[in-house]
C-alpha positions as CSV (number, residue, x, y, z in Angstrom):
1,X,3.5,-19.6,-18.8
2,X,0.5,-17.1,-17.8
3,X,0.8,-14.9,-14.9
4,X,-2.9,-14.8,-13.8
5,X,-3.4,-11.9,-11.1
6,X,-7.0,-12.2,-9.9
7,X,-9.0,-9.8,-7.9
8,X,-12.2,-11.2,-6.4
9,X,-15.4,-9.3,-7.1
10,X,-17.9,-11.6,-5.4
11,X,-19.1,-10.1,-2.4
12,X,-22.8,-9.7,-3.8
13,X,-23.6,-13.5,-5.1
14,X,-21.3,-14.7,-1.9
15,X,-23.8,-12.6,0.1
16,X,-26.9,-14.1,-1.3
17,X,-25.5,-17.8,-0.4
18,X,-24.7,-16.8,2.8
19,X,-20.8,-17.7,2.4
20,X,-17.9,-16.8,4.7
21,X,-15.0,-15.0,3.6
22,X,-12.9,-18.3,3.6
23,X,-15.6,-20.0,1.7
24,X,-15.4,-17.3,-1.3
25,X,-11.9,-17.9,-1.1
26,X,-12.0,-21.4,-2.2
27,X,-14.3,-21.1,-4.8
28,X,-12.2,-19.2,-6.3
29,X,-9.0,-20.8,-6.1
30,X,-11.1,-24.1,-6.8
31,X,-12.2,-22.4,-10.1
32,X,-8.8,-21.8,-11.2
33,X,-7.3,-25.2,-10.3
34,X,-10.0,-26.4,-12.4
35,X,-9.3,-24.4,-15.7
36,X,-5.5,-24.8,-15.4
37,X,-5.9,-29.0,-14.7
38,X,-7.8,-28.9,-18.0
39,X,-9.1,-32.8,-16.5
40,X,-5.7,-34.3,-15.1
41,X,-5.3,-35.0,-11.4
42,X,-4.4,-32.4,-8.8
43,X,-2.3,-32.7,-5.8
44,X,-3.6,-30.0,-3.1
45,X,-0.6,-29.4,-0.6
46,X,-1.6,-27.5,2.6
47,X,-1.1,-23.3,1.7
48,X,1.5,-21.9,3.8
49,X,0.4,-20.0,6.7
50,X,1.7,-16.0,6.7
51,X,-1.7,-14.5,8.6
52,X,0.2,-15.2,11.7
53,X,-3.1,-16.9,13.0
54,X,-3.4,-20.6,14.1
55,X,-2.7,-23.6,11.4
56,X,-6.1,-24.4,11.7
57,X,-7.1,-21.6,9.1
58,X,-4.6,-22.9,6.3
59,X,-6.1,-26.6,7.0
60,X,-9.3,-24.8,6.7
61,X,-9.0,-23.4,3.4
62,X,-7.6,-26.7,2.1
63,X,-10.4,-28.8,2.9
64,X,-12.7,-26.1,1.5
65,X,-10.7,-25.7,-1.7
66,X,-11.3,-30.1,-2.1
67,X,-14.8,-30.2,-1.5
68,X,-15.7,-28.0,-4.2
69,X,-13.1,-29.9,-6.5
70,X,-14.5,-33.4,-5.4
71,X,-16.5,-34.8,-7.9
72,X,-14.7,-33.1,-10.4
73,X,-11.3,-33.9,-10.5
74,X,-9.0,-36.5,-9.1
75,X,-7.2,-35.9,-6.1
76,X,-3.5,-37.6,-6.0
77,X,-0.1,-37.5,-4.4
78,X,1.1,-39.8,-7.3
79,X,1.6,-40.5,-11.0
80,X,0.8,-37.0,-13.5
81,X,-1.0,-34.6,-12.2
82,X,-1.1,-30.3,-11.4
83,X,0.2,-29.8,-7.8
84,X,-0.9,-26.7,-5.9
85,X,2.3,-25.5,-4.0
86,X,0.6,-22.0,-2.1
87,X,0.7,-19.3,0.2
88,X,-2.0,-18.1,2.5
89,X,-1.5,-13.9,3.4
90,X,-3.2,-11.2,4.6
91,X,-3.6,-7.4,4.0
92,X,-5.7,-5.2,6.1
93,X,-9.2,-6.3,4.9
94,X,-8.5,-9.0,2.9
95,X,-7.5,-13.0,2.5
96,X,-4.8,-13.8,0.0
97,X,-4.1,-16.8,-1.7
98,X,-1.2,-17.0,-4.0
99,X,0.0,-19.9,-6.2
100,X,2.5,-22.0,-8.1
101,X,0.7,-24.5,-10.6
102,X,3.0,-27.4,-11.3
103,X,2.8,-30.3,-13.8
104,X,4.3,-33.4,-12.2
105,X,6.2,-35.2,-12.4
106,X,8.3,-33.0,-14.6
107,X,7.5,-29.9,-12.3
108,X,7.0,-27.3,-15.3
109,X,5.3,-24.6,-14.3
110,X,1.6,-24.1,-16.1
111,X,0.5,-21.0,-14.0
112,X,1.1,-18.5,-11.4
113,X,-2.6,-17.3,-9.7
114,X,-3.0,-14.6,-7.0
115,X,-6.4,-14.6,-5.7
116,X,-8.1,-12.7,-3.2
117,X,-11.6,-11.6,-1.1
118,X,-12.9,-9.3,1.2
119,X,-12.9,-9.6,5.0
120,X,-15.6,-9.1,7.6
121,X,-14.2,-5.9,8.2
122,X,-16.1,-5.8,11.1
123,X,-14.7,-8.7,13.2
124,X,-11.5,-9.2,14.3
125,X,-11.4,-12.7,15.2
126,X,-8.5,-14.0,17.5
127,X,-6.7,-16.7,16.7
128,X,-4.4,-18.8,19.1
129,X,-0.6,-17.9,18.3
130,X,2.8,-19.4,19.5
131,X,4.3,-16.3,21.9
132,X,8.0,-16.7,23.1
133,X,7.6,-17.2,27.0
134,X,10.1,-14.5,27.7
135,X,11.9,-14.5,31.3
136,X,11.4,-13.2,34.7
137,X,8.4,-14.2,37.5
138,X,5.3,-13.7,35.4
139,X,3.7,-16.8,33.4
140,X,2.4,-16.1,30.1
141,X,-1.0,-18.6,30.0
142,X,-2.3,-18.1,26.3
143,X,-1.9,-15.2,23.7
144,X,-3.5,-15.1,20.2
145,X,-4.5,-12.3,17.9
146,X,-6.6,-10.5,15.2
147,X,-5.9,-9.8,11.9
148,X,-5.1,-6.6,10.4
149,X,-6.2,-3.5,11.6
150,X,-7.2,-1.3,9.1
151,X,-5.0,1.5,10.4
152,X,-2.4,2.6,13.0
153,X,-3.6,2.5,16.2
154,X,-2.6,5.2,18.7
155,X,-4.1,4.0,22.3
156,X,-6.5,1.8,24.0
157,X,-8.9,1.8,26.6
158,X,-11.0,-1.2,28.3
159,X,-14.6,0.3,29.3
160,X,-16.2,-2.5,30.8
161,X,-15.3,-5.9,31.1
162,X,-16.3,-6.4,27.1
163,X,-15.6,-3.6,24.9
164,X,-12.5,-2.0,23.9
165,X,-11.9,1.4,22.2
166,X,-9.6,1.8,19.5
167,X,-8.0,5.1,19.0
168,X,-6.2,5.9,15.7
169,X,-5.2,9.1,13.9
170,X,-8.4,9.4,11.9
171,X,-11.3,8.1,14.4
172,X,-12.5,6.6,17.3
173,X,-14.4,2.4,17.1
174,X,-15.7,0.5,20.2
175,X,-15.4,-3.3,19.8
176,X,-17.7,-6.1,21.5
177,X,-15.2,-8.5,23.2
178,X,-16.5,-12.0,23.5
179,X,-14.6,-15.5,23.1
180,X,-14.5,-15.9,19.5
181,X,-13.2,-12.3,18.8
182,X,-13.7,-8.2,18.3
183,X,-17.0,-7.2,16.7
184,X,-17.6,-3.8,15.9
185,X,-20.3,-2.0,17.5
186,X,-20.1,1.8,16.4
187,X,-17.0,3.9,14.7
188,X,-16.7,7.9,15.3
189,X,-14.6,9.6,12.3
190,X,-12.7,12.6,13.8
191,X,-14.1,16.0,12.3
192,X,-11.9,18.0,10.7
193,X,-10.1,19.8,9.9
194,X,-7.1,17.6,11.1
195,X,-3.5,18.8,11.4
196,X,-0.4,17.3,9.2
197,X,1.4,15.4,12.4
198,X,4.6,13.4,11.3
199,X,4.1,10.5,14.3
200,X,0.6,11.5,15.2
201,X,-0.1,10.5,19.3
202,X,-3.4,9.7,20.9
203,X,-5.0,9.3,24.7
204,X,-7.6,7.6,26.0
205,X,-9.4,8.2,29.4
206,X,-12.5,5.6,30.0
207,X,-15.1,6.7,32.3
208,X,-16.6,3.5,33.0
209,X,-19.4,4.8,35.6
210,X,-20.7,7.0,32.7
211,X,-20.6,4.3,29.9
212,X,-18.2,7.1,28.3
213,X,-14.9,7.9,27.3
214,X,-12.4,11.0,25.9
215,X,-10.1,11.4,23.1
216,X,-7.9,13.3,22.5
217,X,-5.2,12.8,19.3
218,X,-2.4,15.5,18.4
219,X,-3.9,16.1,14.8
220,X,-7.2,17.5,16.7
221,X,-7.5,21.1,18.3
222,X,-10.0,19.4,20.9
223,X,-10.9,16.3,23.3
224,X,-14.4,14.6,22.9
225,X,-16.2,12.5,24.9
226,X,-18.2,10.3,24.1
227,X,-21.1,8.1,25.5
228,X,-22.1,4.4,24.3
229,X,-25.6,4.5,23.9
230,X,-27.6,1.7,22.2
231,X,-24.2,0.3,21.1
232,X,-23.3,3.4,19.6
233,X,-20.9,6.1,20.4
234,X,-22.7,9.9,20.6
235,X,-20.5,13.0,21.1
236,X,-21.2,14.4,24.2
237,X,-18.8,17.2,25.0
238,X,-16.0,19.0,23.8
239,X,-13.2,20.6,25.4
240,X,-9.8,22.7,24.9
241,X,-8.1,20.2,27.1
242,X,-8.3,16.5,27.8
243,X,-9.7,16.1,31.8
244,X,-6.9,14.1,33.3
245,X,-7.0,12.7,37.1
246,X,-4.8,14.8,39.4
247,X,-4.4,17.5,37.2
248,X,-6.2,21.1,36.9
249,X,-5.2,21.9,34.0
250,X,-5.9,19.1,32.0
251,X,-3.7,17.4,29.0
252,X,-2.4,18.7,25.4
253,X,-0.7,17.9,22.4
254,X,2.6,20.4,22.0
255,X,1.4,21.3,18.6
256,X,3.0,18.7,15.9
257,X,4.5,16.5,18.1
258,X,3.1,13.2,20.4
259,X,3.8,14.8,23.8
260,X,1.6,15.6,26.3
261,X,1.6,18.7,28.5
262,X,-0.3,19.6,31.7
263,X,0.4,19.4,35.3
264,X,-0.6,16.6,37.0
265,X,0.1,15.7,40.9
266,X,3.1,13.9,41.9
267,X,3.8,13.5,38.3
268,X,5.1,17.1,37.0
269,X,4.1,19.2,34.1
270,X,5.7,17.3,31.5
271,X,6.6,16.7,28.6
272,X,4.6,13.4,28.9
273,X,5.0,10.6,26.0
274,X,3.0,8.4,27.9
275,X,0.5,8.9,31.2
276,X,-1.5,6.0,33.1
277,X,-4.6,6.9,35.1
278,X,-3.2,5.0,38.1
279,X,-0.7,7.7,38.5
280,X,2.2,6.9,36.2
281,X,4.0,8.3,33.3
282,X,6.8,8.6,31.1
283,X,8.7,11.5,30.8
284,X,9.9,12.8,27.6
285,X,13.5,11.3,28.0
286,X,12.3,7.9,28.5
287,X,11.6,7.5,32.6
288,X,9.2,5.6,34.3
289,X,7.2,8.6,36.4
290,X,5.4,7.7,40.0
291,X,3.3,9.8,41.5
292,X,3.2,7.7,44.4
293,X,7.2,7.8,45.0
294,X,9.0,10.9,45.8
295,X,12.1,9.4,44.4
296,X,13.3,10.0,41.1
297,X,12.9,6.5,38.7
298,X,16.3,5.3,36.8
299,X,14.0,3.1,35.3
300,X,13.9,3.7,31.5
301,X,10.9,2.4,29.2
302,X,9.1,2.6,26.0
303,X,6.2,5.1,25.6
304,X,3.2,2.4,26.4
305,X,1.7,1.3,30.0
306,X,-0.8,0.2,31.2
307,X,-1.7,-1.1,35.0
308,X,-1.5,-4.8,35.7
309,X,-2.0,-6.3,39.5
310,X,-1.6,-3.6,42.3
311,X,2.4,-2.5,42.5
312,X,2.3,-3.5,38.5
313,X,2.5,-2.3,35.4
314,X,2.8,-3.2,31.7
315,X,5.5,-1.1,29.8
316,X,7.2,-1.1,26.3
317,X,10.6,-1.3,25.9
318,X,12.9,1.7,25.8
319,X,15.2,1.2,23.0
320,X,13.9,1.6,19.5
321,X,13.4,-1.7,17.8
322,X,14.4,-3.3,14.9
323,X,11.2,-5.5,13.7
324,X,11.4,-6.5,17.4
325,X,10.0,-5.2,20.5
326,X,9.2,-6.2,24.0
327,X,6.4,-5.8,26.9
328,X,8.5,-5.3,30.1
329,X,6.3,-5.9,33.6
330,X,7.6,-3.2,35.8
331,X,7.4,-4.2,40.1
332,X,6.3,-0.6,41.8
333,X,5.7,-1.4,45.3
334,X,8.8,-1.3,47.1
335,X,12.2,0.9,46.5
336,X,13.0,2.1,42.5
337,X,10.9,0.4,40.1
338,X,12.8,-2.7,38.5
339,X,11.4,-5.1,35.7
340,X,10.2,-8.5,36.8
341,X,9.8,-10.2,33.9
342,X,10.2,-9.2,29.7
343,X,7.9,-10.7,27.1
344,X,9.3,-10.5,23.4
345,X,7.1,-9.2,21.0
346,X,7.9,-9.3,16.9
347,X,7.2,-5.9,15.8
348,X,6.7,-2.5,17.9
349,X,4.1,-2.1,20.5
350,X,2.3,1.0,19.8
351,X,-0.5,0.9,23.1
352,X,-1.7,-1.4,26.0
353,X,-4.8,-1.5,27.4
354,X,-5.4,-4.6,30.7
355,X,-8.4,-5.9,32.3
356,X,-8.1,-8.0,35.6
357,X,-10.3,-10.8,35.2
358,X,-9.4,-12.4,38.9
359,X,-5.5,-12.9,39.3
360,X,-5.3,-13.7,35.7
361,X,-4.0,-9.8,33.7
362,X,-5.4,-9.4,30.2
363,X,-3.2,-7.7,28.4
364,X,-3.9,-6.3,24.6
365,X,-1.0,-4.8,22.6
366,X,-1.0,-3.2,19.4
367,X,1.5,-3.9,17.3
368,X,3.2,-2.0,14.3
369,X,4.4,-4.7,11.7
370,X,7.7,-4.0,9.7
371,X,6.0,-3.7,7.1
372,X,3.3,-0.6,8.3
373,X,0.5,-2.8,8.9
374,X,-0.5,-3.2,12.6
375,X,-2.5,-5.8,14.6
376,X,-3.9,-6.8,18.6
377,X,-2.2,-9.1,20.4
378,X,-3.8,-10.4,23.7
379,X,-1.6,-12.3,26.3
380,X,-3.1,-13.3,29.3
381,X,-0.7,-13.2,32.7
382,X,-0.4,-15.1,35.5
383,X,0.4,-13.1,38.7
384,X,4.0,-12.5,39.5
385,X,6.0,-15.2,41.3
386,X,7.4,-14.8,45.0
């Protein structure tokens, strides 16, 4: 037995034939199936699907894989032959194949193959996903989501009906949102230099009338804004504070730490871990913060939200999860705020970001992975139930 652990270095001749990343993928598995059969029969199961994208990808790569065998092998179910039992992963940036090479019918094992490529690392393409529906009054319509995010992501901001900004510890991107997907338009690296944070935190403020947006993240001294122009994102402006609505003073990081501090109307002077520009936060202990009720919130929940229909809002959950989190959808109008409905989530929401687009909510979550990779997931609501 030969352990065979290939990395791909094809980019420049896949380039030339104008290849997708799934088509340089089977190539290459289609190569090694080729020199391990050595001329016998080959029985190509269906990979297993670990992207957490729809089935259709794994079915995909199959049919890709036989096309470039056709002609030169036999492709069987019966009698001797190599069978291709695999597995279909992804890492930030790339496409993973990995493989167990059988001989049938005996089921010896002639190879083990690992084989990867390179992503478009500058589209995120949704796929449709299976959600749990979750409970309460609000219907979940679709949800689907990207692959890996290259990094972390600290907040999120819609500025416009399609673009979204990313914000993680290191830079700033704007995406193109359109149906198939996320396409990066313009990245911003944060200058340094850039303090050591242990749980670095991050806010967003979208200035849609202006095309612009600030920043501001706990491992840099000052907020930035920054314009869209051309598709690109220019520095603008620079300032010792973040400009927050309803406050004079603005907002900042309490050095090495992910809480926010400034005085804003109705809401306080913090510590904030979380702050909505509708007029909501979440205090340092955990409570729901509204600057439209004079009452004190019981209400307990995560340090994400984001503004849904009017008297709504998106929140994480409060209690620290275990691989598993949960969006709650909070009801503000009337009395203390009280969760409507609770959508479970595998992994831990990290931001939210919503666009109306008529009743219908559009919700993006990132998501931390358990094992430190992160992700967008979009679920699209329906409005709340009488």
């Amino acid at each position: 037995m030969r352990a065979a652990l290939v990395a791909l270095a094809l980019a420049l001749a896949a380039s030339a034939r104008g290849d997708s990343p799934l088509g340089r993928l089977a190539e290459a598995v289609a190569a090694e199936v080729l020199r391990t059969a050595g001329g016998r029969p080959v029985e190509l199961l269906v990979p297993e699907d670990r992207t957490g994208r729809s089935a259709a990808l794994a079915l995909d790569l199959q049919a890709l894989v036989a096309s470039r065998l056709e002609g030169k092998v036999t492709l069987t179910e019966q009698g001797p032959r190599l069978r291709v039992v695999s597995v279909l992963s992804e890492s930030p940036g790339r496409l993973i194949f990995s493989a167990r090479l059988l001989e049938e019918p005996s089921g010896r094992l002639r190879d083990l193959i690992s084989l990867s490529t390179e992503a478009d690392p500058s589209l995120l393409a949704l796929s449709p996903m299976r959600t749990t529906a979750g409970s309460g009054r609000v219907d979940l319509i679709g949800s689907s989501r990207t692959p890996p995010l290259p990094s972390a992501v600290l907040d999120l901001a819609f500025l416009g009906e399609d673009r979204l900004v990313v914000l993680s510890a290191d830079e700033v991107a704007l995406f193109h949102w359109d149906q198939s997907g996320l396409s990066l338009l313009s990245r911003q690296p944060f200058s340094g230099p850039l303090d050591t944070v242990r749980r670095p935190g991050g806010i967003l403020l979208a200035v849609e009338r202006e095309g612009a947006f600030w920043a501001l993240t706990s491992r840099a001294p000052r907020a930035r804004l920054l314009a869209v122009e051309g598709g690109r994102l220019i520095g603008r402006h620079e300032a010792e504070a973040l400009p927050w609505p309803g406050s004079r003073t603005g907002l900042r990081f309490r050095p090495g730490t992910n809480l926010l501090e400034g005085a804003v109307a109705g809401l306080g002077s913090g510590p904030f871990l979380e702050l909505e520009s509708a007029g909501a936060a979440v205090d340092g202990d955990g409570h729901l913060l509204l600057a439209a009720v004079d009452a004190p919130q019981e209400l307990r929940v995560g340090p994400s939200l984001a503004g849904l229909w009017p008297g709504f809002l998106a929140a994480s959950a409060p209690d620290p999860p275990s691989g598993r989190d949960s969006i709650l959808v909070v009801d503000t109008q009337a009395g203390p705020a009280h969760v409507v409905a609770t959508i479970p989530v595998e992994g831990t929401v990290r931001a939210l970001a919503s666009r109306m687009e008529g009743r219908v909510a559009r919700l993006v979550v990132a998501v931390e992975e358990a094992a430190g990779t992160a992700h967008l997931l979009v679920l699209d609501l329906g409005p709340p139930l009488p």
